[in-house]
TINULO-454339 format. One line per 10 residues: number of its first residue (from 1); for each residue x, y, z of N, C-alpha, C. Coordinates in Angstrom, 3 decimals, decimal comma, padded with zeros to 6 digits, m for minus. Layout:
REM residues N
NUM = X/Y/Z/X/Y/Z/X/Y/Z; ...
END
This chain:
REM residues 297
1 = 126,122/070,461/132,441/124,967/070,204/131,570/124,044/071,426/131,504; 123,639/072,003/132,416/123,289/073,356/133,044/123,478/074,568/131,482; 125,143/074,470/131,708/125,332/075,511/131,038/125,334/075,202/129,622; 125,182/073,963/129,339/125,666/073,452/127,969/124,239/073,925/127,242; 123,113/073,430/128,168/121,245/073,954/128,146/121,011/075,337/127,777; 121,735/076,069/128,742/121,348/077,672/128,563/122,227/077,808/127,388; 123,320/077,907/126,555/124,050/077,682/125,345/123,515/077,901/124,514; 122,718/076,901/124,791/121,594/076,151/123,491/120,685/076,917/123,203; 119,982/077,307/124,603/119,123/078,259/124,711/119,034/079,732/124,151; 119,891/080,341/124,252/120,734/081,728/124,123/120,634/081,645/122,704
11 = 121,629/080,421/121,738/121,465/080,526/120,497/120,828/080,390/119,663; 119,238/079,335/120,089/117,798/079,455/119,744/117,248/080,577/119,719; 117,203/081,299/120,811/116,956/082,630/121,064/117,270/083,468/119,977; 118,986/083,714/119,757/119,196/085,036/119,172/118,920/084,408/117,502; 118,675/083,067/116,941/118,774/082,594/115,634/116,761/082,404/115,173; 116,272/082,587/116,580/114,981/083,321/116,314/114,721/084,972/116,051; 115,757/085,128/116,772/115,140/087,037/116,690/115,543/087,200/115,180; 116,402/086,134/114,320/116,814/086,686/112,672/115,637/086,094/112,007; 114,814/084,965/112,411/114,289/083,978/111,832/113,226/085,337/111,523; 112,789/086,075/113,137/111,508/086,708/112,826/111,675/087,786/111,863
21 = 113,002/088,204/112,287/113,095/089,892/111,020/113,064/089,426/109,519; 113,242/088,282/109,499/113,654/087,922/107,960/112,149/087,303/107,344; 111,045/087,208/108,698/109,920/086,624/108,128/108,946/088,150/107,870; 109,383/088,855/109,195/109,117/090,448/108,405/109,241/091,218/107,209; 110,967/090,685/106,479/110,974/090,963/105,046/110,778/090,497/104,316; 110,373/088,883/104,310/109,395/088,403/103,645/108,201/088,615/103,706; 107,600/088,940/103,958/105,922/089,671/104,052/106,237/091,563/103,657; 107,021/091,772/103,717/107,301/093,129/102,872/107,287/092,821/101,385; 108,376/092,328/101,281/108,549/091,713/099,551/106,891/091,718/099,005; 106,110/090,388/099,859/105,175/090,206/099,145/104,108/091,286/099,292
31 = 103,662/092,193/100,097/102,653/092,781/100,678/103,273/094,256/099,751; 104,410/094,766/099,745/104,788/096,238/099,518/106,100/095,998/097,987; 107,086/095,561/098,425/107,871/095,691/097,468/107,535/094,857/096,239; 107,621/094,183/095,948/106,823/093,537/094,677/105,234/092,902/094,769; 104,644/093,991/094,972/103,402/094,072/094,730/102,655/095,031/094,472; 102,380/094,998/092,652/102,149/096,315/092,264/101,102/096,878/092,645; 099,970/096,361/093,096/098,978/096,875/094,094/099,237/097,886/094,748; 100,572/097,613/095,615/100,729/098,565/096,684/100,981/099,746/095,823; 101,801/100,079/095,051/102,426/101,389/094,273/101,268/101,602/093,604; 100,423/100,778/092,997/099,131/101,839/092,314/098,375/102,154/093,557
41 = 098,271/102,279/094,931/097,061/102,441/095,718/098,173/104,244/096,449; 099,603/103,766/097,014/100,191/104,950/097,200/100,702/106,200/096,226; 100,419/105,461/094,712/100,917/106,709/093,791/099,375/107,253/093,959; 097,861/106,742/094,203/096,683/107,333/093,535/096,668/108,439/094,758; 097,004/108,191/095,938/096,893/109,028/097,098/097,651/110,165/097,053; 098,156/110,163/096,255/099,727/110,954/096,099/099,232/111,967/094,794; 100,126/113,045/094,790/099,846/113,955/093,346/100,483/113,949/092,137; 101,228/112,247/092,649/102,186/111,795/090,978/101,650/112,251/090,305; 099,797/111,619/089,907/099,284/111,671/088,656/099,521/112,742/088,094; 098,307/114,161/088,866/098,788/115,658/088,774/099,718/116,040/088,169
51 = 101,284/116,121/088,624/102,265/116,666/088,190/102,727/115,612/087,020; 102,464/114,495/086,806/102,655/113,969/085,235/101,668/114,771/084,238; 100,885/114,880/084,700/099,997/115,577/083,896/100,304/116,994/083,103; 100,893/117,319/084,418/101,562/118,655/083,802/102,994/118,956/083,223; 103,829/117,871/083,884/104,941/117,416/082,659/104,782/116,922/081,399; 103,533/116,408/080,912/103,408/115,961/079,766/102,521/117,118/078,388; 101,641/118,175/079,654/101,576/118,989/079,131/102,353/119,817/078,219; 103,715/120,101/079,804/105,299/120,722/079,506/106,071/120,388/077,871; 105,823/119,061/077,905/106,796/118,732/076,823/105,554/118,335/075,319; 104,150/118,701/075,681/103,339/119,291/074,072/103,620/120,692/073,997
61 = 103,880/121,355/075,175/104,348/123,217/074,575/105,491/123,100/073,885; 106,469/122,094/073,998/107,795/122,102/073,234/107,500/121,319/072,158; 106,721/120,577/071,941/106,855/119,854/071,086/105,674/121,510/070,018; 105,077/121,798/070,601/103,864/122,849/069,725/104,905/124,062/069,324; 105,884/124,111/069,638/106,644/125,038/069,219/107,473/124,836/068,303; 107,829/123,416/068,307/108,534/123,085/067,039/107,499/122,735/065,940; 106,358/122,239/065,620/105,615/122,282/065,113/104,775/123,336/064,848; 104,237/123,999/065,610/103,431/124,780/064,998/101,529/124,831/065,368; 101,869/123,544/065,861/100,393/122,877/066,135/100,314/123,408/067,513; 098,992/123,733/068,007/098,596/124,196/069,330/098,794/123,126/070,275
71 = 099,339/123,596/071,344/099,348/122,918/072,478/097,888/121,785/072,665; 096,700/122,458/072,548/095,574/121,712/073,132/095,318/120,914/072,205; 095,602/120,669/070,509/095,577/119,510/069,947/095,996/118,442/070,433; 097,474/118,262/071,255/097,804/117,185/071,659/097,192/117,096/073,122; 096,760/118,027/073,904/096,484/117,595/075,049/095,144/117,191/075,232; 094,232/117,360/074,322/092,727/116,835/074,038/092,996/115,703/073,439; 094,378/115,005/073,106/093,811/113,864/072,430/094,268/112,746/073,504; 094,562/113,229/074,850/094,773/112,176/075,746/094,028/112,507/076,988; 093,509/111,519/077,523/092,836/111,397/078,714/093,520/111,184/079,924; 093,070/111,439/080,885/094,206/111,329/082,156/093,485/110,049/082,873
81 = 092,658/108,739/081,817/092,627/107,634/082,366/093,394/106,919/081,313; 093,629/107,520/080,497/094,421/106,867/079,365/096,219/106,731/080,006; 096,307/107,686/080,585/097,777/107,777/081,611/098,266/106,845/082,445; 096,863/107,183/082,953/096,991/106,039/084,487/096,520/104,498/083,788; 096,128/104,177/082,873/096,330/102,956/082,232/097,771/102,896/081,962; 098,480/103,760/080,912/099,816/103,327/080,935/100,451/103,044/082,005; 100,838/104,103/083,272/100,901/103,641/084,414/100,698/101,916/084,995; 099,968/101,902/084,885/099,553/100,760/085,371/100,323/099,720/085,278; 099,860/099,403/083,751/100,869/098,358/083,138/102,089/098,760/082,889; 103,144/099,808/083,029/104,152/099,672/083,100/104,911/098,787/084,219
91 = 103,258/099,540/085,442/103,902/098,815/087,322/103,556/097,136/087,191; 102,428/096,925/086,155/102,142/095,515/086,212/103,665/094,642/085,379; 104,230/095,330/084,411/105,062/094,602/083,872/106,439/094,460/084,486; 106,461/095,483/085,486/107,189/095,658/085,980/107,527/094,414/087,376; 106,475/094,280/087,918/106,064/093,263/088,459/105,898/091,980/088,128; 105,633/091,676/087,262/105,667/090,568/086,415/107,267/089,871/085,865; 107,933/090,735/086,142/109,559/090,292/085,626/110,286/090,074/086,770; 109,493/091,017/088,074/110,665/090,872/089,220/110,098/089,466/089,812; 109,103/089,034/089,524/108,890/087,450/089,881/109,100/086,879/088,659; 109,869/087,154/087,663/110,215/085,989/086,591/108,420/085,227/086,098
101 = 107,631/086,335/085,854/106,491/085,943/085,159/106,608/086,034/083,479; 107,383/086,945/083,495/107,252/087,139/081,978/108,673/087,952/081,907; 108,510/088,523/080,363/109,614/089,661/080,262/109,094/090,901/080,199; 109,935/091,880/080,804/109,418/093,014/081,033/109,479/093,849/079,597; 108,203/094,415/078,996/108,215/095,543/077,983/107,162/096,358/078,228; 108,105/097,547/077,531/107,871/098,953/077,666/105,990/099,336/076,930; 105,443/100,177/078,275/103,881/100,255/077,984/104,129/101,314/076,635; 103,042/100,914/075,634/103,238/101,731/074,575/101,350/102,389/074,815; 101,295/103,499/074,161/100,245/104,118/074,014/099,511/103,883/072,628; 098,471/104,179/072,300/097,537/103,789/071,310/097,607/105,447/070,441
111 = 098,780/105,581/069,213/098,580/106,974/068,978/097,638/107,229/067,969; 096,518/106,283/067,583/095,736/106,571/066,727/094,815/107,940/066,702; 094,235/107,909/068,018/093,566/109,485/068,073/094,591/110,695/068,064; 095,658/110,719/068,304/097,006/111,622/068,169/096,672/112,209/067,451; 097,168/111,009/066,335/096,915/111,069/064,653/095,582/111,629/063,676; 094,399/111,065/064,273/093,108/111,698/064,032/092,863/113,385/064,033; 093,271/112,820/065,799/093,201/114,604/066,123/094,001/115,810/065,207; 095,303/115,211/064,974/096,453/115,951/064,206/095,530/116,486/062,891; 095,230/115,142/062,102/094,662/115,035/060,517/093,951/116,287/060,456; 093,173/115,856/061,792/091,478/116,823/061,820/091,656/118,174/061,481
121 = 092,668/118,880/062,477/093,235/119,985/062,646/094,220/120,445/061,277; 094,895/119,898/060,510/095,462/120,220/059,012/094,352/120,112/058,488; 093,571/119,513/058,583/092,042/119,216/057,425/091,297/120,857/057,720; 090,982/120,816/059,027/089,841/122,294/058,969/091,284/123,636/058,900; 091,703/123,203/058,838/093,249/124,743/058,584/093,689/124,742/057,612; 093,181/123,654/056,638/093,609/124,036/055,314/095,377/123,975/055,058; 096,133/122,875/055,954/097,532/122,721/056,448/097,804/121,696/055,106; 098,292/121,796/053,828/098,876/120,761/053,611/100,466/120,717/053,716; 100,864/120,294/052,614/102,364/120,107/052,517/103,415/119,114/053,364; 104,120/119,747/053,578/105,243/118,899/054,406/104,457/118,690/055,743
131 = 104,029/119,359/056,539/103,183/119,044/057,856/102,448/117,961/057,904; 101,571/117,841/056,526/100,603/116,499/056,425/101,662/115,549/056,255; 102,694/115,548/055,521/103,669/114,247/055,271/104,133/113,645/056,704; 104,103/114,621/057,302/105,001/114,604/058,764/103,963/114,144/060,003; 102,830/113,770/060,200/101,920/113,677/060,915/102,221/112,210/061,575; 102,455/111,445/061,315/102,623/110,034/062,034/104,031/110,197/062,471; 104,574/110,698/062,041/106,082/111,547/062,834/105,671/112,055/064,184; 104,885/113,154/064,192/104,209/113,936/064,818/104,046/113,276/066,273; 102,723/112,261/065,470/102,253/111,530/066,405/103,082/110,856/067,295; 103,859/109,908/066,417/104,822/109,448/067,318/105,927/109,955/068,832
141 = 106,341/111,621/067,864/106,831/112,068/069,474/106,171/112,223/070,243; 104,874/112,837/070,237/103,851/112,993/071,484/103,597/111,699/072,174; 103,641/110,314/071,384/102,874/109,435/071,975/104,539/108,816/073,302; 105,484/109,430/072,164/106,666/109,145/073,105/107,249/110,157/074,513; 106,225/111,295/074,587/106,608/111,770/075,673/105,328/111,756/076,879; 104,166/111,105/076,324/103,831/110,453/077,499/103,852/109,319/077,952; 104,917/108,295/077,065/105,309/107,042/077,286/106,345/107,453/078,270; 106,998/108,246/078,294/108,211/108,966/079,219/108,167/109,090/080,302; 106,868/109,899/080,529/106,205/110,584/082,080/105,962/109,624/082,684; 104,859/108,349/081,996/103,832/107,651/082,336/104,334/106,426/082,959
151 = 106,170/106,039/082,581/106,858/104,997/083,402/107,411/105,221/084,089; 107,082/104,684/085,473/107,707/104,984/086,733/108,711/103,977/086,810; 108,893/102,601/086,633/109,990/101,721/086,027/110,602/101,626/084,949; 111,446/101,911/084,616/112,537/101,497/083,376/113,187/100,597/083,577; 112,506/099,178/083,474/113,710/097,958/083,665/114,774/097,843/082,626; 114,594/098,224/081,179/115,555/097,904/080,374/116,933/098,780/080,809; 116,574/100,433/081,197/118,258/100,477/081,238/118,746/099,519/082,483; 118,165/099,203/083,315/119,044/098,174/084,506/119,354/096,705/083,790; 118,544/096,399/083,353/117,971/095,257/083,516/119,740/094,246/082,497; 120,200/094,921/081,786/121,466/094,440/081,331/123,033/094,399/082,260
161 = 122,595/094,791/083,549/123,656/095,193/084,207/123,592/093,462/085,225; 124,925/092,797/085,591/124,690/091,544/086,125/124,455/091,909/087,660; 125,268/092,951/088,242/124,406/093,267/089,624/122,750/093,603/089,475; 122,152/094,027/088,747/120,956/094,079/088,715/119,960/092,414/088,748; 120,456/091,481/088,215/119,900/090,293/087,945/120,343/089,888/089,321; 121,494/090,157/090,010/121,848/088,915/091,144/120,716/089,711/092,410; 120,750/090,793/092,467/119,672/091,836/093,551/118,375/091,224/093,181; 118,035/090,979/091,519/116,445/090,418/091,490/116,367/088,922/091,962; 117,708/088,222/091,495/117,547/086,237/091,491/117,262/086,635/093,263; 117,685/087,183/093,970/117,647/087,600/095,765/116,434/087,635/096,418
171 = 115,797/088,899/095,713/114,546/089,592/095,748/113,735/088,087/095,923; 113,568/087,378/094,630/112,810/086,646/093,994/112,764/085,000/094,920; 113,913/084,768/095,516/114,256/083,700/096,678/113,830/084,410/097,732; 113,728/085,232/098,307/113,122/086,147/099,620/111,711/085,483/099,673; 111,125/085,818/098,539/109,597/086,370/098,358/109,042/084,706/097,721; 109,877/083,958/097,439/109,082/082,580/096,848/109,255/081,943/098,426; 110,203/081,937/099,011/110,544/081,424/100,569/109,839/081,987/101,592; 108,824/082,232/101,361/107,899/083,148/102,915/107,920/082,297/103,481; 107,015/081,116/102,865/106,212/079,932/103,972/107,426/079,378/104,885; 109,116/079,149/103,803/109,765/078,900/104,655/110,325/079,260/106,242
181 = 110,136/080,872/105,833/110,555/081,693/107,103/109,830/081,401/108,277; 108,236/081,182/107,675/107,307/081,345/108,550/107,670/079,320/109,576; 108,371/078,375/108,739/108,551/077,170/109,400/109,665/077,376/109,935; 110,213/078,018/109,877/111,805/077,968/110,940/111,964/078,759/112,018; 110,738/079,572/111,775/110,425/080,541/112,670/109,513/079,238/113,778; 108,636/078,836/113,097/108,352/077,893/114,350/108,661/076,695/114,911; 109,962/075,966/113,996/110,557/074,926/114,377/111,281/075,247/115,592; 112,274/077,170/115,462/112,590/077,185/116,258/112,428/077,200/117,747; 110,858/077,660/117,778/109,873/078,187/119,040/110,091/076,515/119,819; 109,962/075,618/118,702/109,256/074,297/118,982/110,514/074,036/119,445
191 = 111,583/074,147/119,349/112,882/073,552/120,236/113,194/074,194/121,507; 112,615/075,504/121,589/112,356/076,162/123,038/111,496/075,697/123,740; 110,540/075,082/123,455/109,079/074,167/123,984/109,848/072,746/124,691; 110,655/072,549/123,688/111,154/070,850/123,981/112,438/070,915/124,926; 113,387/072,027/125,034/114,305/072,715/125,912/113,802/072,764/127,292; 112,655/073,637/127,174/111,763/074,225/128,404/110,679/073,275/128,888; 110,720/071,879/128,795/109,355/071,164/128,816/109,181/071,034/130,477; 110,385/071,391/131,037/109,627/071,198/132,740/109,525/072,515/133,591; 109,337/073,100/132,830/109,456/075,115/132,380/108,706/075,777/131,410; 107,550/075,017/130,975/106,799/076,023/129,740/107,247/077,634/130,159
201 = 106,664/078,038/130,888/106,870/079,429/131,271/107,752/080,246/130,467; 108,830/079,388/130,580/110,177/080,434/130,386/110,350/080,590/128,530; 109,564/079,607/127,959/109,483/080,056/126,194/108,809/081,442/125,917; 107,597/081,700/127,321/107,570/082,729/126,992/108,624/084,162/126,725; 109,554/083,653/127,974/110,889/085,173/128,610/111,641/084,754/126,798; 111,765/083,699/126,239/112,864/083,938/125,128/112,536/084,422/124,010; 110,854/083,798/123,874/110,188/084,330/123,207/109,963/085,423/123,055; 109,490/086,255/123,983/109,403/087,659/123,828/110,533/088,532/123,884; 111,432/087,873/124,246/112,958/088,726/123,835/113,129/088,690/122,728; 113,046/087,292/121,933/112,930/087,774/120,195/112,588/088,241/119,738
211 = 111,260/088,611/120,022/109,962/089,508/119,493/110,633/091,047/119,611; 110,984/091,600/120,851/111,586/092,642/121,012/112,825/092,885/120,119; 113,699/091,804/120,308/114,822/092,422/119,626/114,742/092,343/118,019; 113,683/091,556/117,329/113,840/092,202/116,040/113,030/092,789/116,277; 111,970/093,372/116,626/111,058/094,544/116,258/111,892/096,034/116,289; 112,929/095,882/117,514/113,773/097,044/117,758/114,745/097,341/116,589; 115,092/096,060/115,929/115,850/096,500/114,326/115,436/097,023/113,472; 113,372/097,168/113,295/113,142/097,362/112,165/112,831/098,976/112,767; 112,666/098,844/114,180/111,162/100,303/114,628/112,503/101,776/114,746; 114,148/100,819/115,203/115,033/102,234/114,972/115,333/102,780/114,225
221 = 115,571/101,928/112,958/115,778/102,790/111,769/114,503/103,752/111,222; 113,218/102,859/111,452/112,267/103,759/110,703/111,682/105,112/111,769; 112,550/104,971/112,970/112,144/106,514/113,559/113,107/107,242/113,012; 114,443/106,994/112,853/115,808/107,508/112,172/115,147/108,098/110,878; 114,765/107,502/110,225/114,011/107,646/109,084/113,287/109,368/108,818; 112,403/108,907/109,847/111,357/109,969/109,956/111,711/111,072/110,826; 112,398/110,742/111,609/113,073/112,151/112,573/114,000/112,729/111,304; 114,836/112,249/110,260/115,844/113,134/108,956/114,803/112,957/108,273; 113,833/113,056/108,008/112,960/113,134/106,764/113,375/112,544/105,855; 114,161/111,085/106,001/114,634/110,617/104,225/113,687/110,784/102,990
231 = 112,638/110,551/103,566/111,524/110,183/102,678/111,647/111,644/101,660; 112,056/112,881/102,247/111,771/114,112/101,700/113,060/114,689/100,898; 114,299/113,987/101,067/115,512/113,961/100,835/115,944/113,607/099,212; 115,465/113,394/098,754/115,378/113,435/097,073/115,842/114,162/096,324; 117,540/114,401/096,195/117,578/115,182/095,135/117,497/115,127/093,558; 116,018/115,169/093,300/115,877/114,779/092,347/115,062/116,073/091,870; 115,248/116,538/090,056/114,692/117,564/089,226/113,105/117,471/088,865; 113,014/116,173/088,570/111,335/115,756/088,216/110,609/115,302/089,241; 109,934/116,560/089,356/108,738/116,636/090,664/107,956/115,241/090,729; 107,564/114,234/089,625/107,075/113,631/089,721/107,622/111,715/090,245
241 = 108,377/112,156/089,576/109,384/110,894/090,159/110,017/111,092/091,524; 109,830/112,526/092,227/110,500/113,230/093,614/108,891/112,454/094,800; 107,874/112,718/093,753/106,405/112,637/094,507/106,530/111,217/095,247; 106,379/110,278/093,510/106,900/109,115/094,066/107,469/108,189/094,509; 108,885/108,453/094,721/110,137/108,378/095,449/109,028/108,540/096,957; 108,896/109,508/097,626/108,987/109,906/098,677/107,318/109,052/099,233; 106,320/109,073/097,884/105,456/108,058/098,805/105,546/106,605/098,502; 106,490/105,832/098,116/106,812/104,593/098,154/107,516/104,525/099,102; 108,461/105,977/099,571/109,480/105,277/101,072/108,713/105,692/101,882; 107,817/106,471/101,834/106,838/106,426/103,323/106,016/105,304/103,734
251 = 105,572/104,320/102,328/105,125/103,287/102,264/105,821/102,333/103,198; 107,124/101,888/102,578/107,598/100,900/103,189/108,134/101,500/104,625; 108,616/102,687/104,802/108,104/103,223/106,583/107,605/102,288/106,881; 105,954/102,884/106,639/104,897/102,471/107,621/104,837/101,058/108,034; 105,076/100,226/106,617/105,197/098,907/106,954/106,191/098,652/108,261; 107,310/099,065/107,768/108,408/098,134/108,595/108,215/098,760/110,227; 107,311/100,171/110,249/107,293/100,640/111,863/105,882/099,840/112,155; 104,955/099,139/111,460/103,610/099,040/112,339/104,203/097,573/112,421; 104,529/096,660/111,854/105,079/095,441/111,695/105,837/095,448/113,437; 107,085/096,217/113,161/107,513/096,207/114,272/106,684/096,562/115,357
261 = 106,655/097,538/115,599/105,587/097,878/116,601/104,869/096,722/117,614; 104,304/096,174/116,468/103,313/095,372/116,184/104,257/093,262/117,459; 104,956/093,579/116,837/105,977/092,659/117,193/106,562/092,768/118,699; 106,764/093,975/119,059/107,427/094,707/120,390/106,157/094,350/120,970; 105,030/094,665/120,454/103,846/094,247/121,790/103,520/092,827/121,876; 103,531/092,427/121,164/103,531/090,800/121,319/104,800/090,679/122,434; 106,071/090,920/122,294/107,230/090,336/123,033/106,564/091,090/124,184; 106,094/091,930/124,474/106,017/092,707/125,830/104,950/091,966/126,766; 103,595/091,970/125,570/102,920/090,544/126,169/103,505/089,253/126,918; 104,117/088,951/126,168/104,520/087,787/126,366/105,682/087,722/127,940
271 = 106,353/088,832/127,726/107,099/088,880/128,889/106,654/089,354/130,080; 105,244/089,942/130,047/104,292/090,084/131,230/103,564/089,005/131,468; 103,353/088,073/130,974/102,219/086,718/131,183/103,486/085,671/131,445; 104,592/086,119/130,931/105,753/084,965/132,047/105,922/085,490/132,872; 106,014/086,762/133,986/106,195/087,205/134,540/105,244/087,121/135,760; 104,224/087,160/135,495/102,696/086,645/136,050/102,472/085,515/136,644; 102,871/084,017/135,449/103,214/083,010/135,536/103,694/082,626/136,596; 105,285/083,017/136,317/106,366/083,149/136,980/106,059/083,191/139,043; 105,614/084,533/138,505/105,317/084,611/140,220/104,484/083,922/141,147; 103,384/083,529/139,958/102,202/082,405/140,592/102,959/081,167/140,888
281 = 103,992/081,051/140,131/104,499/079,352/140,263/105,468/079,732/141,505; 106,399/080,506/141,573/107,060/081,358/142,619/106,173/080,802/144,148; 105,271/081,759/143,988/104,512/082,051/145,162/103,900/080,315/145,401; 103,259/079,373/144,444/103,008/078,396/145,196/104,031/077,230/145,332; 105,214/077,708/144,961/106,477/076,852/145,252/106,383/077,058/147,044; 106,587/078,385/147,024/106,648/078,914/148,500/105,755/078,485/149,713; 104,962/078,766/149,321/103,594/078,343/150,283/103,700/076,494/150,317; 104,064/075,511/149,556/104,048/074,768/149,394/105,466/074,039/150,358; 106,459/074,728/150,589/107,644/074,564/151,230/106,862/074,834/152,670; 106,232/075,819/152,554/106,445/076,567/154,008/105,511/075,497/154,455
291 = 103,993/074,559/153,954/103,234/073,438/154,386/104,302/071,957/155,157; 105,434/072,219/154,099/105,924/070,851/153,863/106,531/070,867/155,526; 107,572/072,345/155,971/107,836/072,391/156,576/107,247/071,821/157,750; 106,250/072,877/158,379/105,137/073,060/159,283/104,687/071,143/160,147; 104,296/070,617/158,782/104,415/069,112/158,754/105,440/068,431/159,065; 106,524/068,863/158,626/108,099/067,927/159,180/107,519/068,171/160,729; 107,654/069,839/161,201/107,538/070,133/162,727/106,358/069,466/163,399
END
């Protein structure tokens, strides 16, 4: 019966240490990976904006060369809060689809001042002809190459592929199921309680072995992580999508090492206050024999 107990025990144990890692990536999901909060607070810290700025510059010198029109016409007619608005709502729509809020579409820009600005500039230059015919043309590519820069998600090219939908239907059961994790996580504790009832003590020793051993799943990889620099490992051409690549995976780093961390000291707690326990109950087992004795004599 003994061993049939510890069995039981052992497999409570190790079907907690998954319960907890999996309640860890549920609170990722919601806190970091689909939550566009997080990506607008680590892109603003970051010099995404900056270097979009200057890619979008990049591609009005090409576009001013095929035209004719000065570079600073098109770059005076956009604001770099007008950017980070597109931004935004690209990450908000983006967000909005990976929880099945809506459907995801592409942030469009407002090219009316483009267009103004363009007019203005053929008007005082005395530009007519084919150029004036061509102006909402005009407008349009510019407004399409900071629609370019300005999305850090492109769900449509994925979004037709059926591995892409079965990774989101996943995502999306992870992150609606927290509360669940968070009850099985303590149903299980509660069957170590009801196991251990002439032994509280010892929920602590299993307890904090769980605690340890998932914290140790999440805290090795993310030193692995950071000892190869993945985060910096990007071979990627556009500095700006390289920027934010590298501070979204430092992001979820940090999460998954303070989480853990965070977890390892709890189990360590816990296995010092059974330990404590332990010896107090130890020690007045002892003293309590050695009375009983004394009395027989």
């Amino acid at each position: 019966m003994s061993k049939l107990r510890n069995a039981v025990i052992y497999i409570i144990s190790f079907l907690l240490m998954f319960a907890l890692l999996s309640m860890q990536v549920s609170f990722f999901l919601k806190t970091r990976m689909l939550n566009g909060s997080f990506y607008k607070k680590v892109l603003g810290k970051s010099d995404y904006y900056s270097l979009i700025e200057k890619e979008i510059d990049f591609g009005f010198k090409n576009l001013s060369m095929v035209t004719s029109i000065p570079q600073e016409v098109f770059s005076e007619s956009v604001s770099k809060e007008a950017v980070k608005a597109l931004s935004y709502k690209n990450i908000d729509s983006a967000e909005g689809y990976m929880k099945y809020k809506g459907e995801y579409s592409e942030s469009k820009i407002d090219t009316n001042k483009l267009y103004n600005n363009l007019e203005k500039y053929v008007q005082d230059n005395k530009l007519n002809g084919e150029l004036k015919s061509q102006l909402t043309a005009v407008a349009k590519d510019a407004g399409k190459i900071i629609e370019s820069h300005a999305a850090l998600f492109s769900i449509n090219s994925v979004a037709k592929y059926s591995q892409f939908q079965s990774f989101r239907r996943v995502l999306f059961l992870a992150y609606k199921n927290q509360l669940l994790t968070v009850m099985v996580t303590a149903i299980l504790i509660l069957f170590l309680v009801l196991i251990n009832w002439q032994s509280l003590r010892k929920v602590l020793l299993w307890v904090g072995s769980s605690l340890i051993a998932s914290s140790l799943m999440t805290i090795i990889p993310c030193i692995l992580a950071i000892y190869f620099k993945i985060a910096y490992k990007y071979a990627i051409d556009i500095p700006s999508l390289k920027i934010a690549l590298r501070a979204i995976t430092l992001g979820y780093i940090n999460y998954f090492l303070s989480t853990g961390v965070l977890f390892f000291l709890v189990g360590i707690m816990c296995m010092v206050i059974y330990s404590f326990v332990d010896k107090r109950e130890r020690t007045k087992a002892y003293v309590m024999r050695r009375k009983a004795r004394k009395s027989f004599n």
